[in-house]
C-alpha positions as CSV (number, residue, x, y, z in Angstrom):
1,X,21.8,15.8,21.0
2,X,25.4,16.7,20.2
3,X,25.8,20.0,18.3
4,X,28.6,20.1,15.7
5,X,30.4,23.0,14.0
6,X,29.2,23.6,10.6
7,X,32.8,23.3,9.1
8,X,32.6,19.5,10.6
9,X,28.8,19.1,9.0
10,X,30.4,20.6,5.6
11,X,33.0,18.5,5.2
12,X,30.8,15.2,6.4
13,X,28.9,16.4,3.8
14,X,31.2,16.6,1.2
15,X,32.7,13.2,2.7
16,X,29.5,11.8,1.6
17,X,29.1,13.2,-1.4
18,X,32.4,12.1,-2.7
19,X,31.5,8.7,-1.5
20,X,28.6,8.2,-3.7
21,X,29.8,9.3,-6.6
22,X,32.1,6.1,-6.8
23,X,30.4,3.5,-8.9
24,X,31.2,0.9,-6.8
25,X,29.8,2.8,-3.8
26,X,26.5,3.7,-5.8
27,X,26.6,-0.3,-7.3
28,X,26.2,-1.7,-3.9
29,X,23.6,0.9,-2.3
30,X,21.3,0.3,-5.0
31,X,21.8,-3.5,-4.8
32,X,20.7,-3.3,-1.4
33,X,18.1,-1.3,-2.4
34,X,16.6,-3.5,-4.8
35,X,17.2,-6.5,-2.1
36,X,14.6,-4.4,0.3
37,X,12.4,-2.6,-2.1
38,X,9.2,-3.9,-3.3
39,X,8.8,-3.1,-6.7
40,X,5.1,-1.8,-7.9
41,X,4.9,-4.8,-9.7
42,X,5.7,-7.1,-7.2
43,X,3.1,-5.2,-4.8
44,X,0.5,-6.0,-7.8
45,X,1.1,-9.8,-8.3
46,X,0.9,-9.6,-4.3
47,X,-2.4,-8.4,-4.5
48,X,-3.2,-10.5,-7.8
49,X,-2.0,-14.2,-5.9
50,X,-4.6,-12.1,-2.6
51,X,-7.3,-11.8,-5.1
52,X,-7.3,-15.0,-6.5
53,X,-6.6,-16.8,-3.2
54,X,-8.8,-20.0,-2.2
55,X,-9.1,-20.9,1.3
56,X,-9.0,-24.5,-0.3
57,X,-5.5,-24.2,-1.3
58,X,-4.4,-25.2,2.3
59,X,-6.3,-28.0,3.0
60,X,-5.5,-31.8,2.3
61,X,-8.2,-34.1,0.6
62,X,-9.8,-35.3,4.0
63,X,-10.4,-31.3,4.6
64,X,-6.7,-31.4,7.0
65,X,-5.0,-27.9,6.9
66,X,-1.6,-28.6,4.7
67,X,1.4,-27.3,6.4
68,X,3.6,-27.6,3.3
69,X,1.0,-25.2,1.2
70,X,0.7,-22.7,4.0
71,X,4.4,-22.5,3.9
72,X,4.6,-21.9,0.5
73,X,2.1,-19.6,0.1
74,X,1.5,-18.4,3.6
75,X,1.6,-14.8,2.5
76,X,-1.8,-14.9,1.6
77,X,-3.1,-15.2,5.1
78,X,-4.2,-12.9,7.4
79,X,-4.7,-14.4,10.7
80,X,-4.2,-18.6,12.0
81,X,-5.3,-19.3,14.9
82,X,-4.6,-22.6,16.1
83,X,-5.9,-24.3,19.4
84,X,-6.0,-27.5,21.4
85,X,-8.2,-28.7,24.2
86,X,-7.0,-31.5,26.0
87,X,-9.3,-33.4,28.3
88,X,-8.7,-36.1,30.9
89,X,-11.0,-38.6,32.1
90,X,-11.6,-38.4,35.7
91,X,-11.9,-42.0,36.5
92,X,-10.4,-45.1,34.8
93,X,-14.1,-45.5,32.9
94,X,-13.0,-41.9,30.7
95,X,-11.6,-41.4,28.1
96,X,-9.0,-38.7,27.5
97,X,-10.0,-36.8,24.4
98,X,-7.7,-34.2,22.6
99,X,-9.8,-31.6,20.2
100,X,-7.4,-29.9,17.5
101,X,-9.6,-26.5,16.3
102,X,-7.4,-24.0,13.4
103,X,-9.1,-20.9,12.3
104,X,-7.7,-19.9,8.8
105,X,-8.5,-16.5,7.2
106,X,-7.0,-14.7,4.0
107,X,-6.4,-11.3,3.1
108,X,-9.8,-10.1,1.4
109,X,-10.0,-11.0,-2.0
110,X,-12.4,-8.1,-3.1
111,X,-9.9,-5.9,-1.5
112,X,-6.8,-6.4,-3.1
113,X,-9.1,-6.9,-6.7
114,X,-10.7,-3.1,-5.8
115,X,-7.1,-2.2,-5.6
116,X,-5.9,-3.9,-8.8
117,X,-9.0,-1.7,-10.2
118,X,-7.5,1.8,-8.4
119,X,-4.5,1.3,-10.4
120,X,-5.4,0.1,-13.7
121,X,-8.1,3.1,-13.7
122,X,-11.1,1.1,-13.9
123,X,-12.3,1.7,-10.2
124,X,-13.2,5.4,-9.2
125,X,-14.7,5.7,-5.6
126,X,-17.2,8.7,-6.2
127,X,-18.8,10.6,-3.4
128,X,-22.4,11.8,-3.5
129,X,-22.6,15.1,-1.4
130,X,-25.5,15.8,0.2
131,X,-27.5,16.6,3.3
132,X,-30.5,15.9,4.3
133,X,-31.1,14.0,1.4
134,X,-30.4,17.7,-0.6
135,X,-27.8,18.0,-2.6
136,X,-24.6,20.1,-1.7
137,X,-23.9,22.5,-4.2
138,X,-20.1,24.0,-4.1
139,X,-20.0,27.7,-3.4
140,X,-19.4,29.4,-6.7
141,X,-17.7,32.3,-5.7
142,X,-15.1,29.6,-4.5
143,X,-14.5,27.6,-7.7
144,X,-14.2,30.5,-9.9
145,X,-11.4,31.7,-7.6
146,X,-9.8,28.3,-7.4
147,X,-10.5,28.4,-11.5
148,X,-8.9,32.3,-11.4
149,X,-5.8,31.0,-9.0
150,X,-4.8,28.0,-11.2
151,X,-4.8,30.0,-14.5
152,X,-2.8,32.5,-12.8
153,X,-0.3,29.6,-11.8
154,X,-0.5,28.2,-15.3
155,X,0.5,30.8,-16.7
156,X,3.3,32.2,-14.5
157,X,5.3,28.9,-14.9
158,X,4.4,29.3,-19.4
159,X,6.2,33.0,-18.7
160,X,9.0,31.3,-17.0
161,X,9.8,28.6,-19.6
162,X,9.7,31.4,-22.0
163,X,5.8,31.1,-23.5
164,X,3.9,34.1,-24.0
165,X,1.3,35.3,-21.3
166,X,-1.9,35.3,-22.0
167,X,-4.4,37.6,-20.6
168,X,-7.0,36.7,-18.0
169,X,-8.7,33.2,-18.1
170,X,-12.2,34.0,-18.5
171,X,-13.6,31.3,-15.4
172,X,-17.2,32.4,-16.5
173,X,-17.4,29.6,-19.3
């Protein structure tokens, strides 16, 4: 790795800091940006098109899979697996069959729907802590420390936005 002196760093850095302040510089970054980036609300019609998916969508009335549907909406599957067994007779009496087998899966639907739930709120994924069918109870000592340390912080950034302290937070409550 090359080593360079920090006079060369600084004025790379200033280089580049003169750069993006020009709009047109900034313009096209972020257009590139947005050509890349998936926005959270693209991720969720994602997972919305996932949860509603329907293996059915991809097959033609006699039960055929539909290569123009899988290529419009072949983000929706997980895995194709596509396979061909070709036999030959062995005399002139045998026939030569061919045997077409696809294997289509989708992304889980009750996946992406538990994940619509995460971020709307509605889904909470609680733990039950025990052992040996006893329940785990949180060492108290603990809590009211971590109760003691947060006040502490809480209050330390009040003082330094210009609130008044407070005294002690009683954790015994």
């Amino acid at each position: 790795m090359a080593t360079y002196p920090s006079s060369t760093l600084d004025s790379a850095r200033s280089s580049a800091a003169d750069l993006l302040a020009k709009p047109s510089i900034k313009a096209q970054i972020e257009t590139r940006f947005k050509e890349k980036h998936m926005s959270a609300e693209e991720a969720l019609r994602l997972q919305a098109d996932i949860a509603r998916g329907d293996i059915t969508e991809f097959l033609s009335p006699l039960g055929m899979l539909d290569i123009d549907k899988l290529k419009t909406n072949g983000r929706l599957i997980k895995k194709l697996k596509q396979k061909t067994i070709t036999k030959i007779g062995k005399t002139d009496k045998d026939e030569d069959t061919e045997i077409h087998e696809t294997e289509i899966e989708l992304y889980p639907a009750d996946t992406a729907q538990e994940r619509i739930l995460k971020v709307a709120g509605k889904f909470i994924n609680k733990v039950d802590l025990t052992s040996n069918g006893e329940s785990i109870k949180p060492d108290e000592s603990q809590y009211q420390r971590s109760i003691s340390t947060l006040a502490d912080a809480i209050g330390e950034i009040l003082s330094r936005q210009g609130g008044e302290k407070t005294s002690k937070v009683d954790t015994t409550k």
